[in-house]
C-alpha positions as CSV (number, residue, x, y, z in Angstrom):
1,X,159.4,168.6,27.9
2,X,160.0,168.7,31.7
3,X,160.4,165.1,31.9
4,X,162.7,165.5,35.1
5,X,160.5,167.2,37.3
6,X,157.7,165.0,36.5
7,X,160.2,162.0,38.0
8,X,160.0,164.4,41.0
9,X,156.2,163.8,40.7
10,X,156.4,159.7,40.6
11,X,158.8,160.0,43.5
12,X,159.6,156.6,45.0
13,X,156.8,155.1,42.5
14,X,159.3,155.4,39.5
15,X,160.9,152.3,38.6
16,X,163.6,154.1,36.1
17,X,163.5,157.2,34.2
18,X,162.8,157.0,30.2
19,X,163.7,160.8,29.2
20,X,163.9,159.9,25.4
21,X,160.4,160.5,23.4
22,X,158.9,157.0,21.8
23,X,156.8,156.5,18.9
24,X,153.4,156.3,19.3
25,X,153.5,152.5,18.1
26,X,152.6,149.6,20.5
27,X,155.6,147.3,19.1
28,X,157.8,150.4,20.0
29,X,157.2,150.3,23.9
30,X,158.0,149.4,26.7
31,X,156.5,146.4,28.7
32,X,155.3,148.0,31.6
33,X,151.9,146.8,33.5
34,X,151.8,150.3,35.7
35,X,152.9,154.0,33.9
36,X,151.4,157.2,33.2
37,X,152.4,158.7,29.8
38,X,152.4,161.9,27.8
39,X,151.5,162.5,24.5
40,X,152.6,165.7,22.2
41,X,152.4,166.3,18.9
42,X,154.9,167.7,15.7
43,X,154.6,171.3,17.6
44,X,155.6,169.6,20.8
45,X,152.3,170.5,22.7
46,X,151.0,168.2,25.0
47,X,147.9,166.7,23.9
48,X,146.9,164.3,26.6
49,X,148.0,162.7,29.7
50,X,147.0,159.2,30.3
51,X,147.7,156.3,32.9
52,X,147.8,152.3,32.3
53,X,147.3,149.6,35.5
54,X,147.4,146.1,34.2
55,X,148.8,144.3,36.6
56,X,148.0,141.0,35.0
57,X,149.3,142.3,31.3
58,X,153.1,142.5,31.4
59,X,152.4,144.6,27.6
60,X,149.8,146.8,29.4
61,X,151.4,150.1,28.6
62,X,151.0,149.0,24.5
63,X,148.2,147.2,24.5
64,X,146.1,150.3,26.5
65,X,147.7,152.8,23.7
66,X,146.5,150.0,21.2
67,X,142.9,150.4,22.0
68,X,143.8,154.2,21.8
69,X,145.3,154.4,18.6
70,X,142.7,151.7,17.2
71,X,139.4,153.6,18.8
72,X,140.1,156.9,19.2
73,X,140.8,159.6,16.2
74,X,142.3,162.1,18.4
75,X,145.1,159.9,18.5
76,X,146.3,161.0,14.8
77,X,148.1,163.8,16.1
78,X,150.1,161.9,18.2
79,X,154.0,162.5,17.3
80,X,155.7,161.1,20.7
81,X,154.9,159.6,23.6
82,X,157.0,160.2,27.2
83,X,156.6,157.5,29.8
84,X,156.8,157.6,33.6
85,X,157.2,153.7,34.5
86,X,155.9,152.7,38.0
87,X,157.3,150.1,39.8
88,X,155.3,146.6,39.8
89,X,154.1,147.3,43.6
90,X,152.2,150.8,42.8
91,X,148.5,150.5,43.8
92,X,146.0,151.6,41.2
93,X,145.2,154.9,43.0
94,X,148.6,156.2,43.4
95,X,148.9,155.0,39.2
96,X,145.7,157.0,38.8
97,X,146.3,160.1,41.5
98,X,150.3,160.2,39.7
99,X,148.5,160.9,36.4
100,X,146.3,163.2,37.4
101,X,148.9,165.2,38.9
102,X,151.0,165.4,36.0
103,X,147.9,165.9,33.7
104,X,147.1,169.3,36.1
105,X,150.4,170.0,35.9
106,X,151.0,169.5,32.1
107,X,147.5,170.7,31.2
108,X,147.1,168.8,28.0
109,X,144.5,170.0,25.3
110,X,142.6,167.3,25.3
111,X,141.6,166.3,28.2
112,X,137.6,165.8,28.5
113,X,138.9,162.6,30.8
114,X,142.0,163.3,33.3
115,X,143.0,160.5,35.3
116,X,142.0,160.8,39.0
117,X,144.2,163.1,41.7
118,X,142.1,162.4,44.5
């Protein structure tokens, strides 16, 4: 994973850097309203590229993987999860043009849905 040259990406948008890999498990993340994330799975290929603004849900960032895990069966082959955490000011399109960025960088498999670059 390039984790440090996606920082690069987030720029002045990045409130810290979380290089470590998390489980995919909404009790196991970080409270965060604003991030994008990264999902790969046990080969280490990124699967998908998402991003999460809820400014008004301190838990965004697990509750939006949640919903994911809980409605989406794609989600099994998630094995770890990278996050880019954005600082509380970040506007909803920079959250959305930041994921998109790092999704067309990244490429992930599945991605019928890429966040937004424009």
């Amino acid at each position: 994973m390039v984790y440090t040259a996606l920082t690069q990406i987030a720029g002045t948008r990045l409130q810290r850097t979380m290089p470590l890999p998390l489980r995919p498990v909404p009790e196991h993340l970080p409270d965060l309203s604003r991030a994008v994330y990264i999902t790969e799975d046990e080969d280490g290929k990124i699967c998908y590229v998402g991003s999460v603004y809820r400014p008004a849900d301190p838990n965004g960032l697990a509750s939006h993987i949640g919903e994911y895990l809980r409605d989406d069966p794609r989600t099994g082959k998630w094995s770890r999860i990278y996050v880019l955490p954005l600082r509380p000011d970040t506007s909803e399109v920079d959250v959305r043009r930041l994921g998109g960025e790092v999704a067309g960088w990244l490429l992930p498999y599945d991605r019928e849905r890429w966040p937004q670059a424009s």
